[in-house]
NUMI-184065 format. One line per 8 residues: number of its first residue (from 1); their letters; for each residue x, y, z of C-alpha. Coordinates in Angstrom, 2 decimals, decimal comma, m for minus. Example, Ala and Ser with C-alpha at 12.3 -4.5 7.8 and 13.67 -1.06 7.14 Angstrom:
! residues 2
1> as> 12,30/m4,50/7,80 ~ 13,67/m1,06/7,14
***
This chain:
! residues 507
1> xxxxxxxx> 30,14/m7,51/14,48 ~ 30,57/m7,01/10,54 ~ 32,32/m9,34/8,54 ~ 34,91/m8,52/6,10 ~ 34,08/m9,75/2,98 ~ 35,75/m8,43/m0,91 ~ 33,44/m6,22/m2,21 ~ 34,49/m8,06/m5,17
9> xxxxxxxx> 33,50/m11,87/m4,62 ~ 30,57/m12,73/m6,37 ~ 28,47/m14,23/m3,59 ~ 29,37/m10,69/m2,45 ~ 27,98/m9,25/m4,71 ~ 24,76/m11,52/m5,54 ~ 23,98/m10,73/m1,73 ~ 23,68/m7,31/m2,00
17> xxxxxxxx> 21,88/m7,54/m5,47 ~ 19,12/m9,48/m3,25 ~ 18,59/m6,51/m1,03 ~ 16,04/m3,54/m1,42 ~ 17,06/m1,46/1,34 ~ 15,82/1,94/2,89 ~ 17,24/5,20/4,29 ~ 16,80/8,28/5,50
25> xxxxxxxx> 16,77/11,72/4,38 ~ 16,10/13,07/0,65 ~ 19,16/13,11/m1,02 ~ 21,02/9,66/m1,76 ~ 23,42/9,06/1,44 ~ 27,06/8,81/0,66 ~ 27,04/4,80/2,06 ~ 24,05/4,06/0,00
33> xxxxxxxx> 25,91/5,06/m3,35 ~ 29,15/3,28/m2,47 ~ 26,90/0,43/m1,70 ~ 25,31/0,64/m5,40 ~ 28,62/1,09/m7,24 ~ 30,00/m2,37/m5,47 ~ 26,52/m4,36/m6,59 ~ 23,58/m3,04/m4,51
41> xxxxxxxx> 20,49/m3,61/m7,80 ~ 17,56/m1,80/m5,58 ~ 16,27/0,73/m3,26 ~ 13,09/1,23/m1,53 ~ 11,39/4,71/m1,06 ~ 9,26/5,45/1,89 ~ 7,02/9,04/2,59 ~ 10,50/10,29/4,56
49> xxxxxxxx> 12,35/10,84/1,49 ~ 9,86/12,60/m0,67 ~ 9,56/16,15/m0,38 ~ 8,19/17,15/m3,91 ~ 8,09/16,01/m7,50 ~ 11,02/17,68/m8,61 ~ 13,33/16,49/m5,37 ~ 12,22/12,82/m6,06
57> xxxxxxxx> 13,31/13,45/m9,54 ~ 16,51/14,58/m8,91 ~ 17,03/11,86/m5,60 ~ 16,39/8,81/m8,42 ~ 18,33/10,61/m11,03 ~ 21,79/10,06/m8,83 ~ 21,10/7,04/m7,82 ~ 21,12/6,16/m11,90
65> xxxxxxxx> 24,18/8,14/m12,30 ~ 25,78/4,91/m9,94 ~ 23,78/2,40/m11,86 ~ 21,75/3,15/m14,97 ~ 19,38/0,20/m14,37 ~ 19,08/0,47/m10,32 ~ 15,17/m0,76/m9,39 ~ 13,76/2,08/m7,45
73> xxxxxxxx> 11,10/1,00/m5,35 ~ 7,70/2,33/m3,57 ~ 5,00/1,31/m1,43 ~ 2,31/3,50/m3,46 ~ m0,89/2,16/m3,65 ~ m3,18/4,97/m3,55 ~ m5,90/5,43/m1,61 ~ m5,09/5,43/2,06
81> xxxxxxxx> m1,26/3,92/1,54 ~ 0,67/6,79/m0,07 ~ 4,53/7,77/0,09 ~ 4,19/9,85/m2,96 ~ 1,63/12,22/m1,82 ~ 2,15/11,49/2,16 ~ 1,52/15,37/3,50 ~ m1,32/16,03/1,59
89> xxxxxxxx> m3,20/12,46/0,81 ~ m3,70/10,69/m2,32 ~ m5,09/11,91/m5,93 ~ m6,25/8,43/m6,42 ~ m9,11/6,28/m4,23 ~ m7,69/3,29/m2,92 ~ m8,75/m0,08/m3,99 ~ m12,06/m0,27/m2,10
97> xxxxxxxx> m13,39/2,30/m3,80 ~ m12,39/1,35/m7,09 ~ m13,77/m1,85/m6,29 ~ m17,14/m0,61/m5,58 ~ m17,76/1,23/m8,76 ~ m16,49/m2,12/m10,55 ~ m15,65/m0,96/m13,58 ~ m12,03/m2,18/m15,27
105> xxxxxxxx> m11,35/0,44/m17,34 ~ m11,57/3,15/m14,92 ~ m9,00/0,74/m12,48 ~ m6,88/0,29/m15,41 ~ m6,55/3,74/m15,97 ~ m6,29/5,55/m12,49 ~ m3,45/2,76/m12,28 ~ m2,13/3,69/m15,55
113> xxxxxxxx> m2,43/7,70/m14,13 ~ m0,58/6,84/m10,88 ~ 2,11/4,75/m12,91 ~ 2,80/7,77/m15,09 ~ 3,55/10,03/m12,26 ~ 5,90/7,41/m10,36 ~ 7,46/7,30/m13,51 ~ 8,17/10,91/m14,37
121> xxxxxxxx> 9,69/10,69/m10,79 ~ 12,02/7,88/m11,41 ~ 10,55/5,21/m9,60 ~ 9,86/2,05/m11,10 ~ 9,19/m0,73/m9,26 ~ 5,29/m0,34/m6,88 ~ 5,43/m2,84/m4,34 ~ 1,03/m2,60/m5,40
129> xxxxxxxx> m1,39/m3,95/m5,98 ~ m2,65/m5,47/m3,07 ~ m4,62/m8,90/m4,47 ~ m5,78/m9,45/m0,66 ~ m9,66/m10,71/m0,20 ~ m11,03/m9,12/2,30 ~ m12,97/m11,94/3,47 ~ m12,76/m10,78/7,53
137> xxxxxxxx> m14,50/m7,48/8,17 ~ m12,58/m7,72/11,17 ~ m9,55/m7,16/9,48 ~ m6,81/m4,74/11,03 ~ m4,39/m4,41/8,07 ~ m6,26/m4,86/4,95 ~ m9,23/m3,51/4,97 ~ m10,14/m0,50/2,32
145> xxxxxxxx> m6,48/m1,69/0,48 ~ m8,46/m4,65/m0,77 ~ m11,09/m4,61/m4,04 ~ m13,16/m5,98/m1,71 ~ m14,42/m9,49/m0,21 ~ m15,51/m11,45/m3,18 ~ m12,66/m13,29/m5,38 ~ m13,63/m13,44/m8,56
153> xxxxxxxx> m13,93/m9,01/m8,56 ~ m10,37/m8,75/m6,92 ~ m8,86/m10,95/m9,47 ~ m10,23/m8,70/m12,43 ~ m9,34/m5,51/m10,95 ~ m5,92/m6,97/m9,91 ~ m5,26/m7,51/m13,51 ~ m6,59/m4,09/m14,61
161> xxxxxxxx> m4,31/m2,77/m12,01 ~ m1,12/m5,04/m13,39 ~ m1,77/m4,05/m16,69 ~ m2,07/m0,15/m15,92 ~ 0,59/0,30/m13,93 ~ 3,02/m1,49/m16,16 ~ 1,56/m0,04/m19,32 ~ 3,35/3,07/m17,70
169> xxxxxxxx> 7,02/1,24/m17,05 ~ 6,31/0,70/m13,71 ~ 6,57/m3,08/m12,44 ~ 4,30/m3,88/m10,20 ~ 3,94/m5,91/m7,10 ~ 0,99/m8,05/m6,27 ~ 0,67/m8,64/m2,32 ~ 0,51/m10,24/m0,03
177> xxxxxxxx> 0,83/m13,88/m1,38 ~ m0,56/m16,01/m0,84 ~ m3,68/m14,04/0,61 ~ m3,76/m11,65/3,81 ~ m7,25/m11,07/3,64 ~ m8,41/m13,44/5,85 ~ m6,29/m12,16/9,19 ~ m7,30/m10,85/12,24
185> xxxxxxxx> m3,76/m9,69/13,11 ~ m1,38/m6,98/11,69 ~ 1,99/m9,08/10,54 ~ 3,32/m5,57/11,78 ~ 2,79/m6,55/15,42 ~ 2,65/m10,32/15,38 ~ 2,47/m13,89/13,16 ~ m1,19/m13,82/11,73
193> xxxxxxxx> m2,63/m17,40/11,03 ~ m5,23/m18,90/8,33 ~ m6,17/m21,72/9,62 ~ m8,61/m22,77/6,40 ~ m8,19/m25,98/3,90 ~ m6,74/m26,08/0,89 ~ m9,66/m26,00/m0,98 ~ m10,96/m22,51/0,16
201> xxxxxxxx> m7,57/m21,50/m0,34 ~ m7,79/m22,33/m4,20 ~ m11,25/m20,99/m3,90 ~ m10,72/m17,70/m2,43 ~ m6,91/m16,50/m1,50 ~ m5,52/m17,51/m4,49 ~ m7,67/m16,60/m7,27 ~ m6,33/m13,00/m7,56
209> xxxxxxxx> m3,19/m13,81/m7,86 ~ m3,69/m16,45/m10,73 ~ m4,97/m13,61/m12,52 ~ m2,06/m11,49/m11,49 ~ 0,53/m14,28/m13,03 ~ m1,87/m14,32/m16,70 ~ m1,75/m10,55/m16,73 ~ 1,91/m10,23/m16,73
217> xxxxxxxx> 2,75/m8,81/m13,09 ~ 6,57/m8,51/m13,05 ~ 6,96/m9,23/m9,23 ~ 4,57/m10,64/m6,10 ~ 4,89/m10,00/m2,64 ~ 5,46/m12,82/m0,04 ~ 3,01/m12,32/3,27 ~ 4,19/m13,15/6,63
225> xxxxxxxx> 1,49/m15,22/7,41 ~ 1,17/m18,84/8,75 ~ m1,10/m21,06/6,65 ~ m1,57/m24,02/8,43 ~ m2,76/m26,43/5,52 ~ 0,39/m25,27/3,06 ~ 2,89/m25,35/6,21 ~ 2,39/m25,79/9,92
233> xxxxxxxx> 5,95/m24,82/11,21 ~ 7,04/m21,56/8,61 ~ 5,15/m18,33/7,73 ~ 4,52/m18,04/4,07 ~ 7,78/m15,33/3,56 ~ 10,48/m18,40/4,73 ~ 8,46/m21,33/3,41 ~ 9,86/m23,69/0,47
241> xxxxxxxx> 6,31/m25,42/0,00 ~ 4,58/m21,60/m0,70 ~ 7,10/m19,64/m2,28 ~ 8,66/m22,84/m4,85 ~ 6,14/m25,47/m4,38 ~ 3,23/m23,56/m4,82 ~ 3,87/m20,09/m6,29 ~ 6,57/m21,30/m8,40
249> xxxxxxxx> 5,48/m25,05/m9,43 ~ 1,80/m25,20/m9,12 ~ 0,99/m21,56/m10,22 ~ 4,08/m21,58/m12,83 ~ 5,42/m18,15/m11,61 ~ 8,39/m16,94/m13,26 ~ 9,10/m13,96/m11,94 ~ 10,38/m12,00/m9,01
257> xxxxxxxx> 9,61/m12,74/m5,55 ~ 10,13/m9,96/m3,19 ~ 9,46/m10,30/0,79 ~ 7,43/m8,03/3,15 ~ 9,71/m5,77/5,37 ~ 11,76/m7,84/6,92 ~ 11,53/m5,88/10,35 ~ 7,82/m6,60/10,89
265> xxxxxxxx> 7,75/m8,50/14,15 ~ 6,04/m11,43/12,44 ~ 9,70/m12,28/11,11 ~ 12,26/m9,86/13,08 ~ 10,55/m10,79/16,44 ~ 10,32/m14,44/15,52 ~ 13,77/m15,41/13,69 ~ 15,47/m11,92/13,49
273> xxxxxxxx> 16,29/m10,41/10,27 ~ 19,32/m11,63/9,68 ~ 17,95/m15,53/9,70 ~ 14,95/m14,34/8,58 ~ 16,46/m13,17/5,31 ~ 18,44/m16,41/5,18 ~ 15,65/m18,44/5,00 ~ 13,34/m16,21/2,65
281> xxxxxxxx> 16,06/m16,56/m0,31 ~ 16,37/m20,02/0,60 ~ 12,44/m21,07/0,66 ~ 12,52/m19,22/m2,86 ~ 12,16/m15,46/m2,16 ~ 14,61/m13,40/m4,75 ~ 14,22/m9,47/m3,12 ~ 14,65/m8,89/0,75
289> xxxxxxxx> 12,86/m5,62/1,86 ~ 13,67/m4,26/4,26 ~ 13,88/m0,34/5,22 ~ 10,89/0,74/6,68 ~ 11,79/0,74/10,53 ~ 15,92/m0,27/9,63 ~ 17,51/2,18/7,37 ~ 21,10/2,43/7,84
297> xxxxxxxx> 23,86/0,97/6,26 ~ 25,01/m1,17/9,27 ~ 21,44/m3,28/8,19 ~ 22,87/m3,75/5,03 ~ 25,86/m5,27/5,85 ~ 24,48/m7,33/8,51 ~ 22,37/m9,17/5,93 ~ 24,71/m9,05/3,25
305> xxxxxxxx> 27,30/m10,95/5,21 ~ 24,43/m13,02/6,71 ~ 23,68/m14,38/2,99 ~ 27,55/m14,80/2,59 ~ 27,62/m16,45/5,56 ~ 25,27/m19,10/5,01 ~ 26,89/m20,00/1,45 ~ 29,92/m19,84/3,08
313> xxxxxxxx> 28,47/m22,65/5,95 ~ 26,24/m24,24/3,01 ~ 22,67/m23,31/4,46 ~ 22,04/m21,15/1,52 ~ 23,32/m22,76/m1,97 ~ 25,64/m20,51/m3,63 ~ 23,40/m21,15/m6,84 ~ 19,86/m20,06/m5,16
321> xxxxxxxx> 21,39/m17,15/m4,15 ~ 22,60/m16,57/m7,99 ~ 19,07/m17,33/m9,51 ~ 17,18/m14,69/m6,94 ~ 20,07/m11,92/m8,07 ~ 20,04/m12,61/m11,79 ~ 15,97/m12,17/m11,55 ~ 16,08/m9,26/m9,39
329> xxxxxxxx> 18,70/m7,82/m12,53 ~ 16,36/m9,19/m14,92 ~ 13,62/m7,05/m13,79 ~ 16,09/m3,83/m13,67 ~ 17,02/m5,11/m17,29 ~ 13,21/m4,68/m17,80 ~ 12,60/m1,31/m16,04 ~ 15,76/0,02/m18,06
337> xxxxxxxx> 14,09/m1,08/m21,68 ~ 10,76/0,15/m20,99 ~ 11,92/3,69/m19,48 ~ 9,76/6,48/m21,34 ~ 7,59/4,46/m22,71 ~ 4,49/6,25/m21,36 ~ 5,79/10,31/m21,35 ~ 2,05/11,86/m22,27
345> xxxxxxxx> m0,81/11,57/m19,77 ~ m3,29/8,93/m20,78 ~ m6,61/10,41/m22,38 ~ m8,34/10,03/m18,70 ~ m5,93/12,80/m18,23 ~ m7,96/16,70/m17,89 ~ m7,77/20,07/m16,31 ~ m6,55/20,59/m12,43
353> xxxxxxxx> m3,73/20,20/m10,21 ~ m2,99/17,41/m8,03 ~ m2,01/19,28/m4,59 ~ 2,07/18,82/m3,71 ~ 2,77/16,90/m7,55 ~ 2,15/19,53/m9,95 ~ 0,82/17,42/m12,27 ~ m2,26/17,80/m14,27
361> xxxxxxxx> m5,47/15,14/m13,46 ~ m8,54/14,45/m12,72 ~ m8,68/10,61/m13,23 ~ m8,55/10,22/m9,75 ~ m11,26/12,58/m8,68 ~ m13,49/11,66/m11,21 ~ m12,99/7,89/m9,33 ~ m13,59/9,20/m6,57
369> xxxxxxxx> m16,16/10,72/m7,43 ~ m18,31/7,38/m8,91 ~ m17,69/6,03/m5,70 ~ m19,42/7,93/m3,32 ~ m23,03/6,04/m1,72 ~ m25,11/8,45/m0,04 ~ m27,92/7,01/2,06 ~ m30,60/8,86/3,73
377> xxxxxxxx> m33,34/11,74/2,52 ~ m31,85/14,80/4,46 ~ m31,18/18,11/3,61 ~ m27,30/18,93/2,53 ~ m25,21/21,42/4,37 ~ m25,99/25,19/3,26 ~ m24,16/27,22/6,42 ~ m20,42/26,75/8,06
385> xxxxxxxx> m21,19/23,49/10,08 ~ m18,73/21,21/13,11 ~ m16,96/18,81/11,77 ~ m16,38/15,75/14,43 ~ m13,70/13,26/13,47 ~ m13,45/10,23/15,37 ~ m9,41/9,01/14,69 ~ m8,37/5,32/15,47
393> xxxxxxxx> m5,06/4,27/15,79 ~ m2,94/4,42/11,85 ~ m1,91/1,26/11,17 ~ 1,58/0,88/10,54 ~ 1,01/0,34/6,29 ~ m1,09/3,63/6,78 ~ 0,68/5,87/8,84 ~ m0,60/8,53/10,92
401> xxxxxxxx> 0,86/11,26/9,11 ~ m0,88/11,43/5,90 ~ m3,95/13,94/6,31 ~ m7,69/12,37/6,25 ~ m11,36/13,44/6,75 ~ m13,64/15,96/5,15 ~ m12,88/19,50/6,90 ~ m10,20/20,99/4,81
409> xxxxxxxx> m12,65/20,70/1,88 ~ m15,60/21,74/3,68 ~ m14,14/24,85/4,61 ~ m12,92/25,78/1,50 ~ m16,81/24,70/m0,10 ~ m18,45/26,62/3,64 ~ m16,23/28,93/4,94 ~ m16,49/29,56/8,72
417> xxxxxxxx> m16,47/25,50/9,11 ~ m14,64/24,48/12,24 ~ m13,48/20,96/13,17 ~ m12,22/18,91/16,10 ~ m10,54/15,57/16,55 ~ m11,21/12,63/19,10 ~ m10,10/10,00/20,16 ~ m13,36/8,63/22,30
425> xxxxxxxx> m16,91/8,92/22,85 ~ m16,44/12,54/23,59 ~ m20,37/13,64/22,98 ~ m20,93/16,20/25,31 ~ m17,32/18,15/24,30 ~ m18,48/17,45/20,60 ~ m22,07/19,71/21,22 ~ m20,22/21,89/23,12
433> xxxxxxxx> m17,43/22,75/20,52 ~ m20,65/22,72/17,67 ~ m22,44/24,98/19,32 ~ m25,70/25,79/16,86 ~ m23,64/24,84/13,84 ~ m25,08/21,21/12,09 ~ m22,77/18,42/12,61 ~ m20,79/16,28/10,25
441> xxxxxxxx> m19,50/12,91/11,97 ~ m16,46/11,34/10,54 ~ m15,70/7,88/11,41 ~ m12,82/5,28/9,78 ~ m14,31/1,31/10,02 ~ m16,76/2,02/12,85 ~ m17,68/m1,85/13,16 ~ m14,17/m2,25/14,07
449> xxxxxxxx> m14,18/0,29/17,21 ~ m17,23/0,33/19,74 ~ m16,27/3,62/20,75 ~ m16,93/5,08/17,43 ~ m20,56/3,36/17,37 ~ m21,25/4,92/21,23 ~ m20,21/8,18/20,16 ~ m22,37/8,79/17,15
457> xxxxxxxx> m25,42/7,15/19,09 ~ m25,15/10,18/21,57 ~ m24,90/12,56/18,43 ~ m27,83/11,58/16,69 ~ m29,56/10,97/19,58 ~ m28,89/14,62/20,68 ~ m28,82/16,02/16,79 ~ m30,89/13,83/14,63
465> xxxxxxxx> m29,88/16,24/11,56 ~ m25,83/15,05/11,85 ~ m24,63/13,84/8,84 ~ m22,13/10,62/9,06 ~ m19,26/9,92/7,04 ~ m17,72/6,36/7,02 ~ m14,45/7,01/5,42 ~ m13,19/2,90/6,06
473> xxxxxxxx> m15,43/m0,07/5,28 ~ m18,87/0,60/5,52 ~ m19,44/m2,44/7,70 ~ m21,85/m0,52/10,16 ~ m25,70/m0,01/9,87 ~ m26,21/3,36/7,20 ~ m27,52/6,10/10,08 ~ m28,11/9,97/10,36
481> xxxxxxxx> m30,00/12,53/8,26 ~ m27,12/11,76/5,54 ~ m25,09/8,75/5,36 ~ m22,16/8,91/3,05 ~ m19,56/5,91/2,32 ~ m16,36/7,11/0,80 ~ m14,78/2,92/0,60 ~ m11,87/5,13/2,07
489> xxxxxxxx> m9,95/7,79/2,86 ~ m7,43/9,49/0,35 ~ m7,66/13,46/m0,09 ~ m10,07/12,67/m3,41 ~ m12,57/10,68/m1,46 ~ m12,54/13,52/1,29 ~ m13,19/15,86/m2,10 ~ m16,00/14,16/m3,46
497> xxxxxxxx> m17,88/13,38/0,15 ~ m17,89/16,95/0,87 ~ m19,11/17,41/m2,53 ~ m21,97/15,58/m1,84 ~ m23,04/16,74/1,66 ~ m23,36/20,68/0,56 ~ m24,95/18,94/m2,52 ~ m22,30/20,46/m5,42
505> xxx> m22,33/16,72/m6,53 ~ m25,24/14,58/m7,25 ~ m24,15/11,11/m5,62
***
């Protein structure tokens, strides 16, 4: 049951400054502006309300007529985790692949690119970069979203990244602090655990985002993760000692602190949302999102009145609950001054069209591009081949509905290509469906998924001349007449691996 509460008190309206809530549909919701005008600061995007350029334009553009300084938020990193470009993939690699070609510039600027067009769409607050080391191959969640597994090369890209992206107006976001790189569970589904000492912590979790805080990132993302040696009893998200004693004190950390969504089961199955968000402002969290599974206005009330409601009781001090809404306005304040400040493309900026933005790059490509590893002396493609993609489960950050693989883009490079998707070790209906045609394998973190590994064993032990593509972390033994490592899977790295195997592009 919903409380009544005056829209007009000021713990009011401090608790719904604290909230960066979701919804549905592509057009601003009647409830969602009313909630704005009475002190709503934020809003968080997700690949449901974006349709094009121009209707994200126009969606951010009311939602400023209500507030001129409203933080418009997005989960874009690139790569495979993409809300802008969610029906067609992403112009840009993803972090993995930038990684891999190691070079800071070209980071700085595909992050500078990506700002720009987030930008010229009204968004202005990424909930990127991730910071994560990818220490565990094993990892479920992370993965290709990381730079990669040593420290020292995530910290400078995750600077490069800070710097780009905000050199465009956009604040950015570095997750998932303090480290989520080390899991072997998805905080989606259930409370992951670190169980390492404090010294590899300093070592290794935590050197990315010390380079994060010296290159100026305006906000950090709390992980829902347990870390034994920092706190035994409270995921990172609702714990005092991570969030103020370390982020805050130790680190010297100024600015805003925004949760993960606040419906992942790690929290919502553990404390529920409404405690959950309770004890996130109260640890020293200053943003609550939530949206990506809960996006109605009933979940906005429930944890605005649950923040009242603990002031009210004294759980929550009326004055934390000030100091997380006056930075959460500081950073609109921010957004608002900066607006425009980037309108030209950068000079990494040429010919061609993005697919479904409109806009004008090839920064991302040309990434792309540099990031391709071929291994293995066989002969390219030169006739319509069968492509064979082997799809695991999306995880949730991913999504299943943003388009992967290599056989759109073969088949405009070979027409008469055909292609099939599986789910198993389906060899014999793969040979079948090929017929005589050569065979290009697609696989997404094969280490990870025995059934990937089985299948292409029968293929090359029945084709030796199949070419493999690993479009996740090339974890897995290099095998087949061509071997090609994309370090992931946006629409670009698709591009630029199909480049490769009919040999337009010299790896």
């Amino acid at each position: 049951m919903t409380m009544l509460v005056s829209t007009t008190d000021t713990v009011t309206r401090d608790a719904l400054a604290v909230l960066q809530p979701g919804f549905t549909g592509t057009t601003a919701p009647d409830w969602l502006l009313r909630r704005v005008g009475e002190g709503l600061a934020s809003v968080g995007l997700f690949g449901r309300n974006i349709h094009s350029p121009e209707q994200l334009a126009a969606l951010t553009a009311r939602l400023r007529d209500e507030r001129d300084d409203i933080l418009v938020a997005i989960d874009e990193e690139g790569g495979d985790v993409t809300r802008l470009e969610v029906r067609d993939g992403s112009s840009f690699p993803g972090n993995l692949a930038l990684g891999s070609v190691d070079d800071v510039d070209l980071t700085r600027s595909v992050a500078r690119e990506l700002g720009r067009r987030l930008a010229e769409c009204g968004v202005n607050l990424n909930w990127a970069p991730s910071a994560d080391v990818n220490s565990n191959p094993g990892n479920p969640v992370i993965g290709v979203r990381s730079f990669g597994p040593a420290p020292d090369l995530v910290a400078r890209h995750t600077a490069a990244y800070v710097e780009g992206l905000q050199a465009s107006g956009v604040a950015a976001c570095t997750k998932h602090f303090p480290g989520h790189g080390d899991t072997a569970v998805d905080s989606h589904l259930a409370l992951p655990s670190i169980d390492v000492d404090l010294e590899t912590l300093h070592a290794r979790e935590l050197v990315p985002f010390r380079a994060a805080i010296a290159a100026g990132s305006k906000s950090v993302m709390s992980a829902h993760i347990l870390l034994p040696a920092l706190d035994p009893a409270r995921p990172a998200t609702l714990s005092p000692q991570i969030l103020t004693g370390l982020l805050r004190r130790e680190l010297g950390y100024d600015g805003l602190i925004v949760t993960d969504g606040m419906e992942m089961d790690a929290i919502a199955g553990t404390y529920g949302i409404e405690r959950g968000s309770v004890l996130a402002i109260a640890a020293g969290a200053d943003a609550i999102c939530v949206g990506g599974g809960l996006a109605d206005e009933d979940t906005v009330l429930r944890l605005r009145d649950a923040l009242v409601a603990a002031v009210r009781t004294g759980e929550l001090s009326e004055e934390r609950l000030a100091d997380a809404a006056a930075r959460v306005r500081a950073l609109a304040s921010w957004t608002r001054r900066v607006r425009g400040a980037v309108p030209e493309p950068g000079a990494a900026v040429q010919e061609g069209t993005a697919p479904g933005t409109g806009v004008r790059s090839d920064v991302g490509l040309a990434a792309a591009r540099r990031a391709v590893r071929v291994t293995g002396g066989g002969d390219p493609l030169a006739e319509p081949a069968y492509v064979a993609a082997f799809t695991p489960v999306a995880n949730i950050a991913v999504g299943a509905e943003t388009p992967w693989g290599v056989a759109a883009e073969l088949s405009r490079i070979l027409p008469g290509t055909e292609s099939g998707t599986y789910g198993s070790a389906a060899v014999d209906e793969v040979l079948r469906a090929a017929g005589e045609r050569r065979l290009v394998a697609v696989v997404r973190d094969e280490h990870r998924h025995a059934w990937m590994g089985q299948a292409l064993d029968g293929l090359l032990a029945a084709r030796p001349d199949t070419v493999v593509v690993e479009m996740g972390l090339p974890e897995a033994p290099a095998r087949g007449a061509l071997h090609v490592a994309t370090y992931g899977a946006a629409r670009v790295c698709g591009v630029a691996a199909a480049e490769v195997v009919t040999g337009a592009l010299k790896a």
